[in-house]
C-alpha positions in Angstrom: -35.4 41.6 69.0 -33.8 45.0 68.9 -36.6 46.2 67.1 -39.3 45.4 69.3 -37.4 46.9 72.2 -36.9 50.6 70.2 -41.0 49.8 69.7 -41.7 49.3 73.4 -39.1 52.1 73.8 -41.6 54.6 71.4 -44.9 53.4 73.5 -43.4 54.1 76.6 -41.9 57.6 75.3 -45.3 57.9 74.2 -47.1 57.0 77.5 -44.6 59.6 79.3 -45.3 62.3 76.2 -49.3 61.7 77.3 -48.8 62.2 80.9 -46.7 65.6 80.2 -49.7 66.8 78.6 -52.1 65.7 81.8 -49.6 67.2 84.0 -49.3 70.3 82.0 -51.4 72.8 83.9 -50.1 71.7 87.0 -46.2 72.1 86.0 -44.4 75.5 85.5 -43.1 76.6 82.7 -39.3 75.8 83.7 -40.4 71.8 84.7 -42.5 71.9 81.0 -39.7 72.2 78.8 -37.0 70.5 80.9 -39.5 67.5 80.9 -39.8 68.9 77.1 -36.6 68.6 75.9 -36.1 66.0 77.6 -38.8 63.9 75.8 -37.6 65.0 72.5 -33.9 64.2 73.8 -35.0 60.8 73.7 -37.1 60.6 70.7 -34.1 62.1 68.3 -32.3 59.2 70.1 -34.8 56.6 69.5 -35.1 58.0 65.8 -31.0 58.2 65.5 -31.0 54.4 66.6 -34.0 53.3 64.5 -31.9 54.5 61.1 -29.0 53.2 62.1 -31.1 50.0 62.7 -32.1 50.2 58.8 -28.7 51.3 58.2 -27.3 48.3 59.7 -30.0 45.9 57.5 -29.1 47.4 54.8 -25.6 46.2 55.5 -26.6 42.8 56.4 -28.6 42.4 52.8 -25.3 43.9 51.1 -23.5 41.4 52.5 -25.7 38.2 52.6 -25.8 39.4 48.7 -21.9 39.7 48.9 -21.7 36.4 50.7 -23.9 34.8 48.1 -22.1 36.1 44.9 -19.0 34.8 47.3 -20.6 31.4 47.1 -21.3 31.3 43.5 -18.2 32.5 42.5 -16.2 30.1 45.3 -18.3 27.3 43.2 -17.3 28.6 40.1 -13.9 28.7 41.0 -14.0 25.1 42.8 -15.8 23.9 38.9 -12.4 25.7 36.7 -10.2 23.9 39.5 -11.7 20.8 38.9 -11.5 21.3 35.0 -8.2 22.3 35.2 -7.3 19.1 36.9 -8.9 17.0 34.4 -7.1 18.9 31.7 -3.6 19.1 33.1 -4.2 15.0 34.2 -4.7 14.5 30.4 -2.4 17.0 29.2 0.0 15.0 31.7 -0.7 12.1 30.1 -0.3 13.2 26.7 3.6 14.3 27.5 3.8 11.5 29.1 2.5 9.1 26.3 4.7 11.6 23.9 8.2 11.5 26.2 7.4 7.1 26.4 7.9 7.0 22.9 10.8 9.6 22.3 12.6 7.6 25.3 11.3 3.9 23.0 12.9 5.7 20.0 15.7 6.6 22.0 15.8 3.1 23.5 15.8 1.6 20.2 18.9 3.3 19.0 20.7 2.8 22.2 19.9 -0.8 21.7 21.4 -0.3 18.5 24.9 1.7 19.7 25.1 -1.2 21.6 25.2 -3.8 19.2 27.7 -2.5 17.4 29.6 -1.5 20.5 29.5 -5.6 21.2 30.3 -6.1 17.4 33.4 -4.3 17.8 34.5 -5.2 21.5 33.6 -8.9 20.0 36.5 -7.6 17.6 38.9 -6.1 19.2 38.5 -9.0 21.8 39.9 -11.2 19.4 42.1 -9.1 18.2 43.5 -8.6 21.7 43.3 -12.8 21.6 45.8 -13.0 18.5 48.4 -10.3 19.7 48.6 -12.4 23.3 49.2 -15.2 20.9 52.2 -13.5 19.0 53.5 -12.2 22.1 53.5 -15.4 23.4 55.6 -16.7 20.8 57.2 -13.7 20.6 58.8 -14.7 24.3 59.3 -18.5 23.5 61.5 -17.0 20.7 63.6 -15.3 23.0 63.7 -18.1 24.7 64.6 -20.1 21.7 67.2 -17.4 20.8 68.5 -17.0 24.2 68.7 -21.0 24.6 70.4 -21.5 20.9 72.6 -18.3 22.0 75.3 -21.3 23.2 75.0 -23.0 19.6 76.3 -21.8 17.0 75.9 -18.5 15.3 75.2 -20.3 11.8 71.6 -22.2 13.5 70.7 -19.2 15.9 70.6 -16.8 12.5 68.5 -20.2 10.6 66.1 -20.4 13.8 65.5 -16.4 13.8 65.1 -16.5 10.1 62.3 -18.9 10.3 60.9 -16.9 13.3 60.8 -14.2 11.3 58.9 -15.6 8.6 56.1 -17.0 10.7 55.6 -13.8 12.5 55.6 -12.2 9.1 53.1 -15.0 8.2 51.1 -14.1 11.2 51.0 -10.4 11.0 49.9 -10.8 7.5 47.2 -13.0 8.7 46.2 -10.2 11.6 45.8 -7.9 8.5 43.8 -9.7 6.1 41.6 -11.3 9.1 41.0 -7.5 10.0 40.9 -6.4 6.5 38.0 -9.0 6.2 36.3 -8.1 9.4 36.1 -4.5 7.9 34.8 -5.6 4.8 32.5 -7.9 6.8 31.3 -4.7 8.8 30.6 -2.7 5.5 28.6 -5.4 4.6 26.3 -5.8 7.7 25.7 -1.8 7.2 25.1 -2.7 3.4 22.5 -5.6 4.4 20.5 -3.5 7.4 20.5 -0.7 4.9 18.5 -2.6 2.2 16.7 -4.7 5.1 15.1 -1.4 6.6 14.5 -0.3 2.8 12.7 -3.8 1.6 11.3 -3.6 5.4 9.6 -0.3 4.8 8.6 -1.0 1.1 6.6 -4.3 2.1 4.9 -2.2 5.1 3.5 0.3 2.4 2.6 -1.8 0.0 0.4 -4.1 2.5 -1.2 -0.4 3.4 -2.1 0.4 0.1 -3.9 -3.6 0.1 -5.3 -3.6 3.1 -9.0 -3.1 2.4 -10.7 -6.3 1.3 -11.5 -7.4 -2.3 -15.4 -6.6 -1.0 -14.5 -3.1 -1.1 -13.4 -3.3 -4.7 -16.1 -5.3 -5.7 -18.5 -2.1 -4.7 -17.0 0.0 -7.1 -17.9 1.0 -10.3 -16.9 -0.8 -13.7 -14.2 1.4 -14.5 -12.9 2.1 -11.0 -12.3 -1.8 -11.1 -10.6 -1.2 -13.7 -8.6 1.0 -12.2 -8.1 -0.8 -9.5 -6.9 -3.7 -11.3 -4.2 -1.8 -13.1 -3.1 -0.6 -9.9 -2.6 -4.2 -8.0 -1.2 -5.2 -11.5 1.2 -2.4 -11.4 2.1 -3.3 -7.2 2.8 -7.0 -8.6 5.2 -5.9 -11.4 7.2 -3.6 -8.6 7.3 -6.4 -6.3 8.8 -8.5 -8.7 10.7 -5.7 -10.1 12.5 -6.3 -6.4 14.0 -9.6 -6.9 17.3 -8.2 -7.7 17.4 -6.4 -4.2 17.0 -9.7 -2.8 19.1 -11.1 -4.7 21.5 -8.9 -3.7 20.7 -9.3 0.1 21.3 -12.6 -0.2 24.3 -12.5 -1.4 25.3 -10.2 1.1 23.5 -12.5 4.0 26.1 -15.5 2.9 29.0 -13.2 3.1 28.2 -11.9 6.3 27.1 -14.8 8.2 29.7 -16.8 7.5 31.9 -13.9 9.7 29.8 -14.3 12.9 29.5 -16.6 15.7 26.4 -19.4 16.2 24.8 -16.7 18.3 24.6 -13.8 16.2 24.4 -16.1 13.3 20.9 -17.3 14.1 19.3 -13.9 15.0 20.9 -12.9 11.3 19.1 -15.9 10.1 15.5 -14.9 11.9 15.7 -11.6 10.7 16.5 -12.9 7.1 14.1 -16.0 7.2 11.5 -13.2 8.5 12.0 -10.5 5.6 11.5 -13.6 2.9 8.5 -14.8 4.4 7.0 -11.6 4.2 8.2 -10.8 0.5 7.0 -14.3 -0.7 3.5 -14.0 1.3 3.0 -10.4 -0.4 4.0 -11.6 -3.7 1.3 -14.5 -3.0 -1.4 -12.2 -1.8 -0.8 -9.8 -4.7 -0.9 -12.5 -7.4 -3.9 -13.9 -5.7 -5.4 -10.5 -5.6 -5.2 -9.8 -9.2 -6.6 -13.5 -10.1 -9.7 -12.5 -8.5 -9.7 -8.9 -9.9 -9.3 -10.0 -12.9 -12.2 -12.6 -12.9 -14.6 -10.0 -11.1 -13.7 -7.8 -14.3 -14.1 -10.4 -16.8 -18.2 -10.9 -14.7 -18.5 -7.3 -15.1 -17.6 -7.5 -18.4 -20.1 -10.1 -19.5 -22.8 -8.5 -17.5 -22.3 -5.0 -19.1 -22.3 -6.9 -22.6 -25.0 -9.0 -21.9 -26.6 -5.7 -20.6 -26.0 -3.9 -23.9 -26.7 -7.1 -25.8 -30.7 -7.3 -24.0 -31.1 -3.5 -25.0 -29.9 -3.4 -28.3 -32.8 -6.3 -28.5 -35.8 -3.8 -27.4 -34.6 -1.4 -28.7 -34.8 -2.9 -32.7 -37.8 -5.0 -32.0 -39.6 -1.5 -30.4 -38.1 0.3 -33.8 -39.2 -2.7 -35.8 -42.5 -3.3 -34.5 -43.2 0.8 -34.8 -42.0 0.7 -38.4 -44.2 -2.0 -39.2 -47.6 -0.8 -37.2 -47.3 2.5 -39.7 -47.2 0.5 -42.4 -50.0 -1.9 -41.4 -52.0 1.7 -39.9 -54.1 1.3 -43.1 -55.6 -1.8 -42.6 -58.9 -1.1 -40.9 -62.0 -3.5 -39.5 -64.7 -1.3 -41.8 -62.4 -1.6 -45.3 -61.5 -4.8 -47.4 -57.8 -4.7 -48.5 -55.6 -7.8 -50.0 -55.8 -10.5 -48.1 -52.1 -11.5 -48.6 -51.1 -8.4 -47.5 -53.1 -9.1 -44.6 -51.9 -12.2 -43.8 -48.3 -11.4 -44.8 -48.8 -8.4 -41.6 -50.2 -10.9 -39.1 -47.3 -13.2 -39.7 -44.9 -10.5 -38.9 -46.3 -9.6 -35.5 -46.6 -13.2 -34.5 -42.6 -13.1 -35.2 -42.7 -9.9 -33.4 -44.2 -12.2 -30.6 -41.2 -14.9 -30.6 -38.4 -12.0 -31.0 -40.2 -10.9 -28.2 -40.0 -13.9 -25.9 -36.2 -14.4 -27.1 -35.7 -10.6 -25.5 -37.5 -11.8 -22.2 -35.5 -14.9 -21.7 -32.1 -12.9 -22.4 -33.5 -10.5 -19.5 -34.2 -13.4 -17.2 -30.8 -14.2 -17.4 -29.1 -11.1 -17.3 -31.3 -11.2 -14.5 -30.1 -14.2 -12.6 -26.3 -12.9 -13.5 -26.7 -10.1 -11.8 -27.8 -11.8 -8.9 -25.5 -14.0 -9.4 -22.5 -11.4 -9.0 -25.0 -9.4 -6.5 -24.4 -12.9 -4.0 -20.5 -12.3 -5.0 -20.5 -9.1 -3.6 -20.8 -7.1 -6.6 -22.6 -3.7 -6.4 -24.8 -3.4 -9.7 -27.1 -0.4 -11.0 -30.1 -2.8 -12.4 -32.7 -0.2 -12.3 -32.6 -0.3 -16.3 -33.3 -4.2 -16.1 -36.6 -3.0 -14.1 -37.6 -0.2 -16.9 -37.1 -2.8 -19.8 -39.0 -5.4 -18.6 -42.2 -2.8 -17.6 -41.2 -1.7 -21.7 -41.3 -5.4 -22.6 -44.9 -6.1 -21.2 -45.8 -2.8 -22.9 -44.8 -4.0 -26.2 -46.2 -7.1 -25.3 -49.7 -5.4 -25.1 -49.4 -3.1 -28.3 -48.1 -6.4 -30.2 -51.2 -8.6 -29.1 -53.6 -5.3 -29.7 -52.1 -5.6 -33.6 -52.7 -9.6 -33.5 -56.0 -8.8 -32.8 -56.9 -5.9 -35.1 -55.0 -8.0 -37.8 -57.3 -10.7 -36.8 -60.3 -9.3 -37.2 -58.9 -7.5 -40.5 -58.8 -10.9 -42.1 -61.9 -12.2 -40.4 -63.9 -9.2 -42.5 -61.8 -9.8 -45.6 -62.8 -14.0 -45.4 -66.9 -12.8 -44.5 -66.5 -10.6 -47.9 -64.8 -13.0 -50.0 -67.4 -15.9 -49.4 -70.4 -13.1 -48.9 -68.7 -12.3 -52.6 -68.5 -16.0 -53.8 -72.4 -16.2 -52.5 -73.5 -13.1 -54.8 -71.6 -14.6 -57.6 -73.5 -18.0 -57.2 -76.7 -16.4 -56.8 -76.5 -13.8 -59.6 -75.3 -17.0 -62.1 -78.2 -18.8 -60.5 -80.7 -16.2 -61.2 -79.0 -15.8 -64.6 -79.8 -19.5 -66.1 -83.5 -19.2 -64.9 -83.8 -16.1 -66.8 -82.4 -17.2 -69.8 -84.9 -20.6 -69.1 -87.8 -18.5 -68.7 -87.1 -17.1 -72.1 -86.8 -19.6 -74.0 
């Protein structure tokens, strides 16, 4: 708006410069330049508003860019607020989680304090009972004495003597009753001791046996092994910890028969618990190495049964080779001895039944390995694969011999009565000559 009015502004200084110059001739020289100046007056105004017009825009860019940048960095600012929140909330949370379980720990052992703080109110309690007891006596005898102090001298000194004694009695009593309560405190310290010890022993032993026997059963041979020796050696400790039980049961009599029904039965829970989880890892281990040790007696046969099946191929291949150089002289187009011929094709027809004994040892070294495959066993068979492909090879070569053998003896029979024929023919043709001449 204010720019169209400095434009109307300029035409109209523009209209006024055009009639100055109509007017010129008719003006004097003074009017001229006072109308003059004047024009210009207006025009230097006109151009002093117009840049500070662009001054002014410039401005407002500066700042619509300032107020932009404003807004993205306001956003910005708003976004790392936000994500401070969210991190602070979970950092929050975190001391929060942590501080929980210092104040459970610390809850725990206050729990604690105050069981023994009970234990030994519980004893001084009763301790406080026995002494009201004595003093209580202690007054009747004054009574007594006071009462017999009209009697005479002779019974009152008989009377305090026998006082004497059974407060004597009594105090000793107090003694050995505390003397026993101390011993029965040592004790309870002695028996949570080796509680928390088994406690924690059990806990890390059912860590280390965690994992499923499937897991096992994917290892290698020797790794089974390993493993084996390892639950063998967990079972031998855990046995090896009879004694401490042992020992905690001794302790468990000793100290239970020192508290009341109460405390007696949460002694007995806590005890009754410990055993049942001894006895149920002792179970699971023993049950563990049963199975171990049977999935290492499979492996076992497999791997021998494995061995057994190669060492098979491997002398019939070495046989059959040794035996094909030997027979490599025998040829369709040449007669040889026909024993020796027949002698070879016997001994690739027993190549032939050696043969099928190796294929049915691979069909069930095959079906055992599926077999402990359906177990869960994780077996490498990719040899099984590659000896029967070498099997059907030999197979081939061994029939290829058959037949070459075959035909060997077929050539040497067709000579042999092709030679009996000659004979007969030549002793033929020799009795009419010998007729013809006589």
């Amino acid at each position: 708006r204010l720019t169209n009015n400095i434009n109307n502004e300029e035409i109209q200084l523009k209209t006024c410069y055009d009639t100055l110059n109509g007017l010129h001739r008719n003006l004097n020289e003074i009017d001229r330049n006072e109308y003059t100046n004047h024009i210009r007056s207006v025009e230097n105004q006109i151009a002093d508003i117009k840049q500070r017009l662009i001054h002014f825009e410039k401005l407002s860019i500066e700042h619509q860019n300032e107020y932009k940048n404003f807004e993205k960095n306001l956003q910005l600012f708003v976004l790392n607020i936000n994500t401070f929140k969210q991190t602070l909330q979970i950092r929050l949370m975190q001391i929060t989680i942590d501080d929980m379980k210092i104040i459970d720990v610390e809850l725990e052992q206050l729990q604690e304090q105050i069981e023994k703080r009970k234990e030994h109110l519980s004893i001084l309690i009763h301790q406080r009972q026995e002494l009201d007891q004595a003093s209580q006596r202690l007054i009747v005898c004054e009574k007594v004495k006071q009462g017999y102090s009209r009697e005479g001298q002779n019974d009152v000194n008989l009377h305090m003597d026998e006082l004497l004694r059974k407060l004597n009695s009594l105090e000793e009593s107090i003694h050995d009753r505390n003397r026993q309560l101390n011993g029965a405190n040592e004790q309870r310290r002695e028996f949570d001791r080796i509680m928390s010890k088994l406690s924690e022993w059990i806990k890390t032993i059912e860590q280390q046996i965690k994992d499923p026997l499937t897991n096992d059963l994917q290892q290698t041979t020797n790794s089974l092994k390993e493993k084996n020796k390892s639950i063998q050696a967990l079972l031998e400790s855990t046995k090896d910890r009879t004694n401490e039980f042992d020992d905690l049961t001794r302790i468990y009599m000793i100290v239970s028969s020192t508290l009341n029904d109460t405390d007696r039965i949460t002694l007995d829970e806590k005890y009754t618990l410990l055993q049942e989880k001894y006895n149920r890892l002792l179970d699971n281990l023993t049950q563990r190495l049963t199975l171990l040790d049977e999935a290492n007696r499979e492996r076992d046969e497999f791997d021998k049964q494995n061995e057994y099946v190669q060492n098979l191929y491997q002398q019939l291949q070495n046989d059959f080779t040794k035996l094909k150089q030997q027979s490599s002289f025998i040829d369709d187009n040449r007669h040889y001895d026909l024993l020796s011929i027949e002698k070879h094709l016997e001994q690739f027809k027993q190549f032939l039944k050696r043969l099928d004994e190796t294929n049915n040892n691979l069909k069930e070294l095959t079906r055992l390995q599926r077999l402990l495959t359906s177990k869960g066993h994780r077996i490498d068979f990719r040899t099984g694969g590659e000896l029967n492909a070498n099997l059907k090879n030999l197979q081939e070569q061994i029939h290829n011999e058959i037949e070459r053998m075959e035909k060997a003896l077929q050539t040497e029979n067709d000579f042999y009565h092709l030679e009996k024929e000659l004979e007969s023919y030549l002793q033929i043709s020799s009795e009419h000559l010998k007729s013809a001449q006589y």
